[in-house]
Biotite code that builds the C-alpha atoms (Angstrom):
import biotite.structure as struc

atoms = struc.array([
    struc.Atom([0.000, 0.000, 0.000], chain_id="A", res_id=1, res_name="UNK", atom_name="CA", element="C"),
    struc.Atom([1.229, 3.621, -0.793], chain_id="A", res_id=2, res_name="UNK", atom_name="CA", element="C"),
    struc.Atom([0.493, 6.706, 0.985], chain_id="A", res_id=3, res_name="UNK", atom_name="CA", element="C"),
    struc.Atom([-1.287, 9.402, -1.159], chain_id="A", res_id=4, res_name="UNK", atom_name="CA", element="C"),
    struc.Atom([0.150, 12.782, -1.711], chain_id="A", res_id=5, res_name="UNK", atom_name="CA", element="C"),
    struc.Atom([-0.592, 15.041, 1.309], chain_id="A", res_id=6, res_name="UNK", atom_name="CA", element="C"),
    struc.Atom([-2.942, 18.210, 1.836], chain_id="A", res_id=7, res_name="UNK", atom_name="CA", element="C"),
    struc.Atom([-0.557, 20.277, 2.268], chain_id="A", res_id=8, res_name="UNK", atom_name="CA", element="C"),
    struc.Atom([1.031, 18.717, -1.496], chain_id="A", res_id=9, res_name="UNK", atom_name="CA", element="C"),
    struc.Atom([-2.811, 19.287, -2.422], chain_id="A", res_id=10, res_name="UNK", atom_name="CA", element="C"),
    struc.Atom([-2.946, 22.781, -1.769], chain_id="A", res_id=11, res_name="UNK", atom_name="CA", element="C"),
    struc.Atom([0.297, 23.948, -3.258], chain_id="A", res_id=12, res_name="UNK", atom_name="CA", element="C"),
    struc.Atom([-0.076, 22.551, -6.575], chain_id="A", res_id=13, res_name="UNK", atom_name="CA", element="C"),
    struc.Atom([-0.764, 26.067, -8.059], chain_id="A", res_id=14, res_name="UNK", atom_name="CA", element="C"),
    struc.Atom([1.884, 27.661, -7.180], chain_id="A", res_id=15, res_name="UNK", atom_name="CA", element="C"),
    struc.Atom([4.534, 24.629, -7.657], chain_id="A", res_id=16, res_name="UNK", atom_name="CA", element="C"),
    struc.Atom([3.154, 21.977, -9.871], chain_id="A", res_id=17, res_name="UNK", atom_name="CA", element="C"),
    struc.Atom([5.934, 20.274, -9.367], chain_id="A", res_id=18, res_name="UNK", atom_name="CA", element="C"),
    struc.Atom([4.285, 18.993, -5.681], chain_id="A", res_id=19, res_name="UNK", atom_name="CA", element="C"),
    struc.Atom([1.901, 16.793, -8.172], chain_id="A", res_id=20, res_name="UNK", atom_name="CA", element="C"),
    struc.Atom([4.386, 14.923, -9.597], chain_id="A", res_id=21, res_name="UNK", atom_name="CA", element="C"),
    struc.Atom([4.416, 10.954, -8.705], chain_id="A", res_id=22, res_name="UNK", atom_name="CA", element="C"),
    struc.Atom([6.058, 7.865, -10.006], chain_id="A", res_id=23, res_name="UNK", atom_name="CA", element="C"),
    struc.Atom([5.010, 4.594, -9.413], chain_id="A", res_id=24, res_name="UNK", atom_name="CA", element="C"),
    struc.Atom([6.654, 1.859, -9.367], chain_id="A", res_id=25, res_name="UNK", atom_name="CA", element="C"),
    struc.Atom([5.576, -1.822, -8.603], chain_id="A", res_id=26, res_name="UNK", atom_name="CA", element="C"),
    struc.Atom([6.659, -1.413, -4.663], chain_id="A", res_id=27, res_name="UNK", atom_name="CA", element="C"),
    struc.Atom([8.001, 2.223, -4.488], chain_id="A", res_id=28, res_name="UNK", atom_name="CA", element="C"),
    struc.Atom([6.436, 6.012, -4.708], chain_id="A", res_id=29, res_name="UNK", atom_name="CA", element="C"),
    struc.Atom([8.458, 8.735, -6.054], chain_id="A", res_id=30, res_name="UNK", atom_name="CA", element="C"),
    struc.Atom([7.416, 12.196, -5.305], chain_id="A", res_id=31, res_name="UNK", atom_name="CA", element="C"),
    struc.Atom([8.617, 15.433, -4.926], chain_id="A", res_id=32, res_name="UNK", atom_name="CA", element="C"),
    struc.Atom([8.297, 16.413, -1.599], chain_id="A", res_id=33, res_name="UNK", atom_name="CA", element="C"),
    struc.Atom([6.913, 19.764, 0.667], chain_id="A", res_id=34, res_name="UNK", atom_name="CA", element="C"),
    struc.Atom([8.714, 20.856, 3.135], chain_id="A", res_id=35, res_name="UNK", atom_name="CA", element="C"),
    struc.Atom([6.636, 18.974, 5.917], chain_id="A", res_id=36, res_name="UNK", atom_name="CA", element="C"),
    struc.Atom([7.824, 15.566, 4.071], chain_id="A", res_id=37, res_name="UNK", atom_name="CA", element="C"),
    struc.Atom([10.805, 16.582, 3.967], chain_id="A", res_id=38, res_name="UNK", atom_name="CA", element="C"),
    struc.Atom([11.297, 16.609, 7.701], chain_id="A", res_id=39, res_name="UNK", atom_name="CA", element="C"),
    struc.Atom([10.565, 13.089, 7.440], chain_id="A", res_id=40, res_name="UNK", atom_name="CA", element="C"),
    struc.Atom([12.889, 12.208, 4.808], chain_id="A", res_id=41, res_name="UNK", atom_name="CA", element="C"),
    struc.Atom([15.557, 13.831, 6.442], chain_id="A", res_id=42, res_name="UNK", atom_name="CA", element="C"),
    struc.Atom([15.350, 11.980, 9.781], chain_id="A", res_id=43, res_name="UNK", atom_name="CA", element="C"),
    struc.Atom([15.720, 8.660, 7.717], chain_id="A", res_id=44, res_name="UNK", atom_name="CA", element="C"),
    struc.Atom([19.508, 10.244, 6.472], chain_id="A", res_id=45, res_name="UNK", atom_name="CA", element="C"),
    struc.Atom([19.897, 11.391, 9.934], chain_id="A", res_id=46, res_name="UNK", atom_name="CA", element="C"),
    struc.Atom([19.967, 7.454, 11.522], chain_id="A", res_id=47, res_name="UNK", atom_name="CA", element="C"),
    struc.Atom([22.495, 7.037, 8.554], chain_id="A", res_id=48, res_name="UNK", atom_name="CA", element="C"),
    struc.Atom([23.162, 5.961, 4.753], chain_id="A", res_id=49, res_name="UNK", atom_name="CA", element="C"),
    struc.Atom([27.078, 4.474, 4.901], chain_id="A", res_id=50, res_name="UNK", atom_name="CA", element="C"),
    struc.Atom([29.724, 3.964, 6.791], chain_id="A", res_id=51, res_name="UNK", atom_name="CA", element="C"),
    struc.Atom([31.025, 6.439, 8.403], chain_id="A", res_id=52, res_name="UNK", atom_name="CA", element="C"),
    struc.Atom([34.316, 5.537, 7.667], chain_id="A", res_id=53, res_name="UNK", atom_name="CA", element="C"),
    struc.Atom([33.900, 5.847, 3.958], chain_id="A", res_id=54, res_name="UNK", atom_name="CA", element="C"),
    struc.Atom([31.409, 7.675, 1.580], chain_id="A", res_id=55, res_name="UNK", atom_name="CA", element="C"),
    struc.Atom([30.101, 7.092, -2.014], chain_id="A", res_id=56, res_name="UNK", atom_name="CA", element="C"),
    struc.Atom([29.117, 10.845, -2.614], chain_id="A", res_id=57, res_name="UNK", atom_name="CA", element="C"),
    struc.Atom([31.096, 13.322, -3.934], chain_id="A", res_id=58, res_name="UNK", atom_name="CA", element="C"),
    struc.Atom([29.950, 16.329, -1.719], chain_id="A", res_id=59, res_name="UNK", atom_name="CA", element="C"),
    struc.Atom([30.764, 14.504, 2.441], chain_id="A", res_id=60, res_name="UNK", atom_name="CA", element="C"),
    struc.Atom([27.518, 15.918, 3.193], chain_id="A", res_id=61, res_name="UNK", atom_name="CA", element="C"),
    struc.Atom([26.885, 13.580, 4.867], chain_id="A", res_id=62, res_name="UNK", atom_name="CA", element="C"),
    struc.Atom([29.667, 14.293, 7.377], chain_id="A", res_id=63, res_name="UNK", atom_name="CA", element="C"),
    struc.Atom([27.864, 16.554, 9.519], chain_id="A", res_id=64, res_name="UNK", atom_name="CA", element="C"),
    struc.Atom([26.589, 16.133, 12.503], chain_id="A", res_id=65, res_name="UNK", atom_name="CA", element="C"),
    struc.Atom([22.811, 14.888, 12.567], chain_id="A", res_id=66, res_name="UNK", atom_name="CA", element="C"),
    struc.Atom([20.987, 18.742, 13.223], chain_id="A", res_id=67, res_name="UNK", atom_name="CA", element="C"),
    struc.Atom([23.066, 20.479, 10.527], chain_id="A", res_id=68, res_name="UNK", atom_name="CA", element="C"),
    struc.Atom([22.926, 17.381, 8.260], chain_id="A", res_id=69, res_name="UNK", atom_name="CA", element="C"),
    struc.Atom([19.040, 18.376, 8.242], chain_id="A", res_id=70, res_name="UNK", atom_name="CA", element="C"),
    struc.Atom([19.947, 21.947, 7.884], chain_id="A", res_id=71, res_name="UNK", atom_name="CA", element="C"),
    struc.Atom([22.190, 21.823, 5.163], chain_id="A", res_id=72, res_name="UNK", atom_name="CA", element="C"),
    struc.Atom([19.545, 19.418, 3.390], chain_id="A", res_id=73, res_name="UNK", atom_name="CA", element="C"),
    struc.Atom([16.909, 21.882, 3.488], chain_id="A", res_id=74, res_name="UNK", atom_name="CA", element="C"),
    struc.Atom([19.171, 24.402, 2.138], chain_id="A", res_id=75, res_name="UNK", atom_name="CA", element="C"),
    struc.Atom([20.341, 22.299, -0.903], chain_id="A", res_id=76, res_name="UNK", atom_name="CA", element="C"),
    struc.Atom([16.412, 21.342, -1.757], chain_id="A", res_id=77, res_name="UNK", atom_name="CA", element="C"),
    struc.Atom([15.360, 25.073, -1.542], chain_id="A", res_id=78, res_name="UNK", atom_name="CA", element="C"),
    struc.Atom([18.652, 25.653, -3.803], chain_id="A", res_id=79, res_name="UNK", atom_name="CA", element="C"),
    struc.Atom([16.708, 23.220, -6.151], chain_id="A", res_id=80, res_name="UNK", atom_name="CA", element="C"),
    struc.Atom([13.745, 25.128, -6.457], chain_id="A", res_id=81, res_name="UNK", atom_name="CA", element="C"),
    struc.Atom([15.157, 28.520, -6.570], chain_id="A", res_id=82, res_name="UNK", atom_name="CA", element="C"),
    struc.Atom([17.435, 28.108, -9.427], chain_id="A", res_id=83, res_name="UNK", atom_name="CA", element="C"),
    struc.Atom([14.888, 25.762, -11.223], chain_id="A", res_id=84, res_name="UNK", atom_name="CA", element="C"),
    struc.Atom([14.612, 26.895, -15.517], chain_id="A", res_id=85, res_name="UNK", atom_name="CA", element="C"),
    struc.Atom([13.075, 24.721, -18.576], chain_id="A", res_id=86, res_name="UNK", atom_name="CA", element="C"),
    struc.Atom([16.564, 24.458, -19.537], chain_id="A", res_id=87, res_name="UNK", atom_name="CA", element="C"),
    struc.Atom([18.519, 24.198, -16.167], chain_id="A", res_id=88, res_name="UNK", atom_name="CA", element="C"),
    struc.Atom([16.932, 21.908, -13.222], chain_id="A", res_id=89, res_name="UNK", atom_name="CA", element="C"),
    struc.Atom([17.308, 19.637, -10.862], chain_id="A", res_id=90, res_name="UNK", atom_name="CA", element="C"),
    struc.Atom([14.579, 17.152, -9.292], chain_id="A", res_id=91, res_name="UNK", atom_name="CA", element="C"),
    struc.Atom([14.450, 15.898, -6.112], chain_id="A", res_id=92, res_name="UNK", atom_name="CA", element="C"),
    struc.Atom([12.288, 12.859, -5.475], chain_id="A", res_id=93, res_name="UNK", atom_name="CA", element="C"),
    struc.Atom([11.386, 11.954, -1.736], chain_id="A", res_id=94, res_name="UNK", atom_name="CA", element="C"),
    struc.Atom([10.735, 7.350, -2.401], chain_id="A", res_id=95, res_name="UNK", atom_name="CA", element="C"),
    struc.Atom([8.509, 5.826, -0.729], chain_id="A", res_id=96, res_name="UNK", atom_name="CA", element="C"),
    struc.Atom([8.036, 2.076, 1.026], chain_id="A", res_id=97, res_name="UNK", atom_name="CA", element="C"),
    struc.Atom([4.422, 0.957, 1.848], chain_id="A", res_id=98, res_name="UNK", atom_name="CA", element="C"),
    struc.Atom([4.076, 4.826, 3.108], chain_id="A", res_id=99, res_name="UNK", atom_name="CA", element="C"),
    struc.Atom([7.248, 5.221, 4.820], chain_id="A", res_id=100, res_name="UNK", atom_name="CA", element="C"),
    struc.Atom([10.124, 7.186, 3.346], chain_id="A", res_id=101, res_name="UNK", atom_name="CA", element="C"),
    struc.Atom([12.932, 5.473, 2.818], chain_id="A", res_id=102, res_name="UNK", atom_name="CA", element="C"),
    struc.Atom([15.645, 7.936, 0.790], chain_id="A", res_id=103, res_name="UNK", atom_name="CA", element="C"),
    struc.Atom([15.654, 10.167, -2.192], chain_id="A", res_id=104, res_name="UNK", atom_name="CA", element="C"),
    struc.Atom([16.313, 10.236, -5.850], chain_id="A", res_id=105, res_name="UNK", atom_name="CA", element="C"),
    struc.Atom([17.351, 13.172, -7.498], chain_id="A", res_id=106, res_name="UNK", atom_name="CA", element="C"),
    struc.Atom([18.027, 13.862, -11.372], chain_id="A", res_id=107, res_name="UNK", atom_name="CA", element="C"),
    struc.Atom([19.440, 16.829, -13.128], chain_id="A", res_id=108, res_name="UNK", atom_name="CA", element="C"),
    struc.Atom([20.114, 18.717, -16.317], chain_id="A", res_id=109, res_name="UNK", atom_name="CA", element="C"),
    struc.Atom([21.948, 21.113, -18.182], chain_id="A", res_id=110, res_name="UNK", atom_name="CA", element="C"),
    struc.Atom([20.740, 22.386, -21.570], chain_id="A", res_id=111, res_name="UNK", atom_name="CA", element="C"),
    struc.Atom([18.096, 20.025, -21.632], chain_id="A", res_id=112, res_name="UNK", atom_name="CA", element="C"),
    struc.Atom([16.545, 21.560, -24.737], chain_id="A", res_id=113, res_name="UNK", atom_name="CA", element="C"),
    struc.Atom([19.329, 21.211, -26.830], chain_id="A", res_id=114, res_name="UNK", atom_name="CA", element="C"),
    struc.Atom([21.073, 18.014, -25.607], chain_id="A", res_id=115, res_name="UNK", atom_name="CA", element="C"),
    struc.Atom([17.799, 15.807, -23.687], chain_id="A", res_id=116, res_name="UNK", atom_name="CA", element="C"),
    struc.Atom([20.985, 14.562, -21.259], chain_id="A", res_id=117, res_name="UNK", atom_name="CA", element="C"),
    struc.Atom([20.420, 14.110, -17.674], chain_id="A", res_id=118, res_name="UNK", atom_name="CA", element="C"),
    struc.Atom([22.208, 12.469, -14.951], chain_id="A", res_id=119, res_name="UNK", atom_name="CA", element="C"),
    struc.Atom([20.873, 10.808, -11.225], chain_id="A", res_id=120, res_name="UNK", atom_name="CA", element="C"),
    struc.Atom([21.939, 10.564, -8.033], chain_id="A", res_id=121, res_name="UNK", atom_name="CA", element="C"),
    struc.Atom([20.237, 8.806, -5.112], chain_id="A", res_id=122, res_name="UNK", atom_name="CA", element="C"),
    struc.Atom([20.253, 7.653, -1.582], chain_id="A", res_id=123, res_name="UNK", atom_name="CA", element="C"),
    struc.Atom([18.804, 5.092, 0.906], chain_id="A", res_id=124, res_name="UNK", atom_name="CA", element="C"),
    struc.Atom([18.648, 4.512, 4.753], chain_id="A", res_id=125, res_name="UNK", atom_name="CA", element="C"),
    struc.Atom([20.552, 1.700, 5.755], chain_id="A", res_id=126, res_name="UNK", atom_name="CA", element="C"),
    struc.Atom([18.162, -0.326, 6.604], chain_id="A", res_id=127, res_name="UNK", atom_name="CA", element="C"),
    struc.Atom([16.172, -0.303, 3.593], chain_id="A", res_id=128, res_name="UNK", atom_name="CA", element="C"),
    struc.Atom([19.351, -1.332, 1.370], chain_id="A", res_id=129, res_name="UNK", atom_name="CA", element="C"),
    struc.Atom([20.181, -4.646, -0.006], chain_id="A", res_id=130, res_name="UNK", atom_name="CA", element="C"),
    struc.Atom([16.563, -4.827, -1.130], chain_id="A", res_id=131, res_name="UNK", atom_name="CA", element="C"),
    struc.Atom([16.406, -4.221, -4.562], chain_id="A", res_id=132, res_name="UNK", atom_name="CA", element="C"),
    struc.Atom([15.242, -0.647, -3.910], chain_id="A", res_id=133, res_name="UNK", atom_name="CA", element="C"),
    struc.Atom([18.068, 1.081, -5.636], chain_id="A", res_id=134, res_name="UNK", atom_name="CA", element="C"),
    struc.Atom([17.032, -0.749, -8.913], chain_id="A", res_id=135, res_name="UNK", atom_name="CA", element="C"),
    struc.Atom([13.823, 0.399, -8.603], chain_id="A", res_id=136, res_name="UNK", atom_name="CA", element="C"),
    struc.Atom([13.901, 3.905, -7.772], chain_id="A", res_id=137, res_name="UNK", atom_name="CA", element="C"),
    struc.Atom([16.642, 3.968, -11.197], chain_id="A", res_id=138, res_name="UNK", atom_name="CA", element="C"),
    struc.Atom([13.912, 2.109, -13.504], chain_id="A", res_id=139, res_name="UNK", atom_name="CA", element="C"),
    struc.Atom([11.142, 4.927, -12.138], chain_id="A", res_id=140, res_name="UNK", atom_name="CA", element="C"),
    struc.Atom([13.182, 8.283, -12.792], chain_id="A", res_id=141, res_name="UNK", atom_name="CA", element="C"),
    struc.Atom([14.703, 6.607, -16.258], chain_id="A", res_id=142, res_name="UNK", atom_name="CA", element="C"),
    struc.Atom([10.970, 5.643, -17.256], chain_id="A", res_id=143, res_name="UNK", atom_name="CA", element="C"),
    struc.Atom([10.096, 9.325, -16.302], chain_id="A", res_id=144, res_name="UNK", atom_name="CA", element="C"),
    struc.Atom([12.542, 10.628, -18.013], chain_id="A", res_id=145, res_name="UNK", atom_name="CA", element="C"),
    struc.Atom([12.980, 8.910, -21.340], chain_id="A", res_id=146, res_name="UNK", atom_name="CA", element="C"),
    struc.Atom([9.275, 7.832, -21.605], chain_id="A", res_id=147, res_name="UNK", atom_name="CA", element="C"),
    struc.Atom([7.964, 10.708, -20.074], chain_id="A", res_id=148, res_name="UNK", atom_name="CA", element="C"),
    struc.Atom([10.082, 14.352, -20.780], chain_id="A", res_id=149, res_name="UNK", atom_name="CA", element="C"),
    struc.Atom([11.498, 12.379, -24.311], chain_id="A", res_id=150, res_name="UNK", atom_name="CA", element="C"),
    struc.Atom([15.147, 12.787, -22.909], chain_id="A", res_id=151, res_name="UNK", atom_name="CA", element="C"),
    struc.Atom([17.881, 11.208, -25.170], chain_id="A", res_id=152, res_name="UNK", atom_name="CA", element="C"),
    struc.Atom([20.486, 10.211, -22.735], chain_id="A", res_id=153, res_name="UNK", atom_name="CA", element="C"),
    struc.Atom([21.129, 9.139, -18.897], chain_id="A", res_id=154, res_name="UNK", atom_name="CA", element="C"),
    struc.Atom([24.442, 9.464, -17.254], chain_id="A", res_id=155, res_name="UNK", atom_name="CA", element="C"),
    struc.Atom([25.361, 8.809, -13.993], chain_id="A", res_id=156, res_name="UNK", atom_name="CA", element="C"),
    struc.Atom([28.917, 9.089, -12.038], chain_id="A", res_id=157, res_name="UNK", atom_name="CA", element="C"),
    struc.Atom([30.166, 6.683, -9.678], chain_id="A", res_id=158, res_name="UNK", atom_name="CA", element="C"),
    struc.Atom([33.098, 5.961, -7.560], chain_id="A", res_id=159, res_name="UNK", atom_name="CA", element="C"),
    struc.Atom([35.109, 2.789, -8.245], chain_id="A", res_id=160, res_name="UNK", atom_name="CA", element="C"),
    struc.Atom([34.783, 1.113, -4.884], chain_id="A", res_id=161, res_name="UNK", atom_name="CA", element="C"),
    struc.Atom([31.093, 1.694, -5.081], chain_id="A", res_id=162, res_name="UNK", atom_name="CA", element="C"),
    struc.Atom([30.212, -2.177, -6.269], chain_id="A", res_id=163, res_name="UNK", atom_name="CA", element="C"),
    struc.Atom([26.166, -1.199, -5.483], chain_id="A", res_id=164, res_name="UNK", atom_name="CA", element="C"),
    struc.Atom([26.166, 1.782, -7.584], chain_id="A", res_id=165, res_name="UNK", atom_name="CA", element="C"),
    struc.Atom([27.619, 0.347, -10.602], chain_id="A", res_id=166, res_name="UNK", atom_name="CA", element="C"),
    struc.Atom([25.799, -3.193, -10.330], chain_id="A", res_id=167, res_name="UNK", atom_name="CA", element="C"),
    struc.Atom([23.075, -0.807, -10.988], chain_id="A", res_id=168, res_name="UNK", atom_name="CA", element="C"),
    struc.Atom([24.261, 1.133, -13.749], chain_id="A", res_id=169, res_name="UNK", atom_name="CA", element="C"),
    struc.Atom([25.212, -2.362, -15.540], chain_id="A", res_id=170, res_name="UNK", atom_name="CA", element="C"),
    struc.Atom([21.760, -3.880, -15.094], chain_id="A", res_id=171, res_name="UNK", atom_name="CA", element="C"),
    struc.Atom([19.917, -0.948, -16.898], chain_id="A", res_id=172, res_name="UNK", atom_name="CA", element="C"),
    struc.Atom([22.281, -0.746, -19.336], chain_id="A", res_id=173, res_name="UNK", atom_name="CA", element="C"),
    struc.Atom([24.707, 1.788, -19.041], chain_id="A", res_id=174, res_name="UNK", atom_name="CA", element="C"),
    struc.Atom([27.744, 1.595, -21.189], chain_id="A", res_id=175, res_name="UNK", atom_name="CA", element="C"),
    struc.Atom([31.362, 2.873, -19.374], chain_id="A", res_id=176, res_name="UNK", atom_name="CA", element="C"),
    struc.Atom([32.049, 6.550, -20.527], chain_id="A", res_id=177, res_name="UNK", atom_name="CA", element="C"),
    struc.Atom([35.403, 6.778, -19.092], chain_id="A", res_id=178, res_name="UNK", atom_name="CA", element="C"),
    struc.Atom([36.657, 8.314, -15.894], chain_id="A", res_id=179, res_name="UNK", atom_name="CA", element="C"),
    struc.Atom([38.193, 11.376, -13.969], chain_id="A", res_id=180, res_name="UNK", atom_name="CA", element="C"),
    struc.Atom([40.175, 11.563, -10.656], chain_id="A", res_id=181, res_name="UNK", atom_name="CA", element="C"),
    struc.Atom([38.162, 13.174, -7.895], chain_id="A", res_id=182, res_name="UNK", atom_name="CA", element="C"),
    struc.Atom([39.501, 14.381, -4.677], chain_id="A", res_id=183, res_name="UNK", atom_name="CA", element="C"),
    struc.Atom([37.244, 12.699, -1.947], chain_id="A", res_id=184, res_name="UNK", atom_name="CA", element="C"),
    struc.Atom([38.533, 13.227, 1.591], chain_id="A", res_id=185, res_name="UNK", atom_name="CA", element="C"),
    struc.Atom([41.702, 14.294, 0.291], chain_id="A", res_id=186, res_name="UNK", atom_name="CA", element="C"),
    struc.Atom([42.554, 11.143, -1.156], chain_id="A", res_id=187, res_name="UNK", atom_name="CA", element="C"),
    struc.Atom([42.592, 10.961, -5.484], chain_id="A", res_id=188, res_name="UNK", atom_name="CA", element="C"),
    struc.Atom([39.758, 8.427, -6.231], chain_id="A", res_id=189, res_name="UNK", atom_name="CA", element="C"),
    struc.Atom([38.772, 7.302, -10.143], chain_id="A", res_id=190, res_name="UNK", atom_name="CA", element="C"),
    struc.Atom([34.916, 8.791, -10.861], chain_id="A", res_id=191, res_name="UNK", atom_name="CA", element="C"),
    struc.Atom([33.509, 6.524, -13.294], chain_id="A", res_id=192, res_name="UNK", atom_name="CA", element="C"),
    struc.Atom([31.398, 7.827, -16.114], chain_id="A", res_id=193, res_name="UNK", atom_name="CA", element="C"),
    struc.Atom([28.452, 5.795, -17.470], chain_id="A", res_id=194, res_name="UNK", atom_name="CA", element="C"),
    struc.Atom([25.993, 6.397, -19.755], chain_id="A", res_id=195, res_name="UNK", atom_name="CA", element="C"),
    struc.Atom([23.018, 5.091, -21.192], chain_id="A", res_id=196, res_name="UNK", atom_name="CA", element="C"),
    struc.Atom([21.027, 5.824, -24.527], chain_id="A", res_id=197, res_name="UNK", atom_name="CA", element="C"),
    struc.Atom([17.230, 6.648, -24.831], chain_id="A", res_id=198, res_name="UNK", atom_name="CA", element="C"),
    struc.Atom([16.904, 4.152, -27.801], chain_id="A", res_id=199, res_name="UNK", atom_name="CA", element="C"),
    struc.Atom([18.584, 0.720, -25.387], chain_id="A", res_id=200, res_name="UNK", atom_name="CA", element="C"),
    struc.Atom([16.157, 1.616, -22.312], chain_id="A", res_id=201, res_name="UNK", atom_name="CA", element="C"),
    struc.Atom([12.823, 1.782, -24.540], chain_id="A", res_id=202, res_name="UNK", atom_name="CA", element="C"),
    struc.Atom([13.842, -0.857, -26.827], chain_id="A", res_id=203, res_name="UNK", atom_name="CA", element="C"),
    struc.Atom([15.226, -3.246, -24.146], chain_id="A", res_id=204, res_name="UNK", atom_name="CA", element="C"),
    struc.Atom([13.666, -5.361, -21.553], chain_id="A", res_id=205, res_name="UNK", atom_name="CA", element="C"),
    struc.Atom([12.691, -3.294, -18.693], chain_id="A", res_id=206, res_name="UNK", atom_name="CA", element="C"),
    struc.Atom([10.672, -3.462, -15.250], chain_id="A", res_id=207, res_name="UNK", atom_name="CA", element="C"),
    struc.Atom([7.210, -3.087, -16.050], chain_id="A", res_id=208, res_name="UNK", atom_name="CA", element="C"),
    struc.Atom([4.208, -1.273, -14.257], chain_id="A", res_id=209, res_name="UNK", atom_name="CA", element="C"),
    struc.Atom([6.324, 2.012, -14.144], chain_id="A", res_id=210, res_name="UNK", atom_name="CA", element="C"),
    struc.Atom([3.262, 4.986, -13.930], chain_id="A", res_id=211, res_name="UNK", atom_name="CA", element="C"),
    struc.Atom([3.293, 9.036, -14.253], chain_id="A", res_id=212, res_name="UNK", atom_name="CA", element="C"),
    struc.Atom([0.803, 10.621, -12.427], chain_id="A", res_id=213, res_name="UNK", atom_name="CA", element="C"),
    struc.Atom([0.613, 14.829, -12.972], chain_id="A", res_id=214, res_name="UNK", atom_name="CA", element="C"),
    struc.Atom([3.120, 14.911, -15.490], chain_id="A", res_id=215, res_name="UNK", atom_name="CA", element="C"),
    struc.Atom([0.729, 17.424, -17.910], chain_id="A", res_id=216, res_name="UNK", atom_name="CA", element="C"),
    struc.Atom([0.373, 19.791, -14.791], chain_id="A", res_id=217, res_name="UNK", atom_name="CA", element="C"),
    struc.Atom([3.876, 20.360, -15.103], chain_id="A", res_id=218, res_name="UNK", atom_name="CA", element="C"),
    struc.Atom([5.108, 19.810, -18.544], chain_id="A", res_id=219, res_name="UNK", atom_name="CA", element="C"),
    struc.Atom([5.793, 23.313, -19.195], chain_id="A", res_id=220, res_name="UNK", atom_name="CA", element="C"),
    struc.Atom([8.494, 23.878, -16.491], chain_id="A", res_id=221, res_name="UNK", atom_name="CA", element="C"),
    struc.Atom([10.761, 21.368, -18.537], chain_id="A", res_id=222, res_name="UNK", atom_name="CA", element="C"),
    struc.Atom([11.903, 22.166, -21.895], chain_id="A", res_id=223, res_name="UNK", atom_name="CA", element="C"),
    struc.Atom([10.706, 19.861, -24.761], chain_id="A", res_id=224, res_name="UNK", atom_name="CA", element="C"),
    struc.Atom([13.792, 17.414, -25.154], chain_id="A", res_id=225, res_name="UNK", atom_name="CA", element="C"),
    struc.Atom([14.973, 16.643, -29.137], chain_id="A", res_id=226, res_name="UNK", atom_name="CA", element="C"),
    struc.Atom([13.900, 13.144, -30.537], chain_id="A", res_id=227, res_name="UNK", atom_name="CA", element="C"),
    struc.Atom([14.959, 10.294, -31.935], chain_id="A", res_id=228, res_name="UNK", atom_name="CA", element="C"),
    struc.Atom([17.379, 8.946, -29.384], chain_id="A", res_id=229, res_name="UNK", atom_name="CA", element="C"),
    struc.Atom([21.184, 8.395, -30.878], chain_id="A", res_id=230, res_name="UNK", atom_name="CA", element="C"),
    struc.Atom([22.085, 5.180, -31.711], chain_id="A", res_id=231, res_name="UNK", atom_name="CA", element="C"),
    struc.Atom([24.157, 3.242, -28.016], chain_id="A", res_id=232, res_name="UNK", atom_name="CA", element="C"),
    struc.Atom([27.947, 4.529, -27.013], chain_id="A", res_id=233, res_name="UNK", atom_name="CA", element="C"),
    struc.Atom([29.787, 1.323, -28.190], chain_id="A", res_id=234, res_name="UNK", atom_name="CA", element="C"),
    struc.Atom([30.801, -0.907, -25.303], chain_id="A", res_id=235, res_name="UNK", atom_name="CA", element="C"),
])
C-alpha cells in the first residue's frame, strides 16, 4: 500500500506543480516532496546511509553532525527550487516504502533543450538497502525521463569502490564513458562515467508497471527534449 500525496502537497499545486508529480513503481512512490515531508525524509539520512568511515558521494555531506545534516539538506532542496529553468533543473524525489520514506532520488540537467541529457543521483537509509530498492527507484526516474520528458540520454557518475552503484548502472544498461580523478577526503579516487542511450532503455527489456501521475500539470516547467534517441555509445 502507498500513501497518497498530502494536503498540504494538495494545496500547493498552483503555485509549484511540481508537488503533483508521482512515479510509481511496482513497490516504491516517487514524489517530490513539501517541506513537511521533507522533515521526514531527512530523519531517515539522519539514523544514517554508509559507513562512516567511507562515503560514495562526492559532496561529504553527509559528514555533519545529525541537526546540521538536516539543515544543510533543506538548504540544498530550496537551492533546487530557486534556481529551477526549462533548460537548467534539478529534481528531487522523496521514495517511498508501503508509506514510509525510505531515501531520495534526485536527477538533473543542463541544456536540456538542446542536448535531452540528464544524470541521477540517489540515496537510501541503511536499513532499507540490499533490497532491490536502488534498482527500482533507477527504472522509475529513467521511465520518467525517457518515456515521459522524451530525454535522449542518462548518465550517472560513480566511484570505483562503489560495487552497489555500478551493479546498478550495468543492469539498466549503461555503457562505461570513461573516468576522472576526484579528490574525496583528500585522497585521489577514479569517478567513473556511465551512460546510457534513450533508444537501449525503450527498446530493451525493462521493469514493467512504471506509472506518471501529474506529469501534464507540469510539462511546461521542462523544456521539450529533441527526438529520436542516438544510436548506443559502443561498449
Amino acid at each position: 500500500m502507498t500513501a497518497e500525496p498530502s494536503a498540504t502537497q494538495a494545496g500547493q499545486h498552483g503555485h509549484w506543480p511540481l508537488f503533483g508529480l508521482v512515479v510509481r513503481t511496482r513497490r516504491l512512490e516517487l514524489r517530490v516532496p513539501t517541506d513537511t515531508d521533507y522533515e521526514a525524509v531527512c530523519d531517515v539520512a539522519a539514523d544514517g546511509i554508509h559507513d562512516p568511515g567511507t562515503t560514495p558521494f562526492a559532496v561529504d555531506w553527509t559528514d555533519a553532525p545529525p541537526h546540521l545534516l538536516r539543515r544543510n539538506a533543506f538548504q540544498f532542496l530550496w537551492g533546487t527550487r530557486a534556481s529551477w529553468s526549462k533548460d537548467a533543473w534539478h529534481l528531487e524525489f522523496a521514495v517511498y516504502h508501503q508509506g514510509r520514506p525510505i531515501g531520495m532520488k534526485g536527477l538533473w540537467a543542463t541544456d536540456f533543450g538542446a542536448l535531452g541529457e540528464f544524470s541521477t543521483g540517489s540515496w537510501l537509509g541503511r536499513e532499507f538497502q540490499g533490497q532491490g530498492f536502488g534498482k527500482e527507484m533507477r527504472a522509475a526516474v529513467l521511465h520518467f525521463a525517457f518515456a515521459g520528458l522524451g530525454a535522449r540520454w542518462a548518465t550517472s557518475q560513480v566511484f570505483e569502490d562503489n560495487p552497489a552503484s555500478i551493479a546498478v548502472n550495468r543492469y539498466h544498461g549503461y555503457q562505461e564513458d570513461g573516468f576522472e580523478l576526484r579528490l574525496r577526503r583528500d585522497s585521489p579516487v577514479r569517478w567513473l562515467r556511465h551512460r546510457l542511450a534513450a533508444d537501449t532503455w525503450l527498446n530493451g527489456p525493462r521493469d514493467g508497471g512504471i506509472g506518471i501521475e501529474g506529469l501534464d500539470t507540469c510539462r511546461e516547467m521542462f523544456a521539450p527534449s529533441p527526438r529520436p534517441a542516438p544510436a548506443p555509445a559502443p561498449a
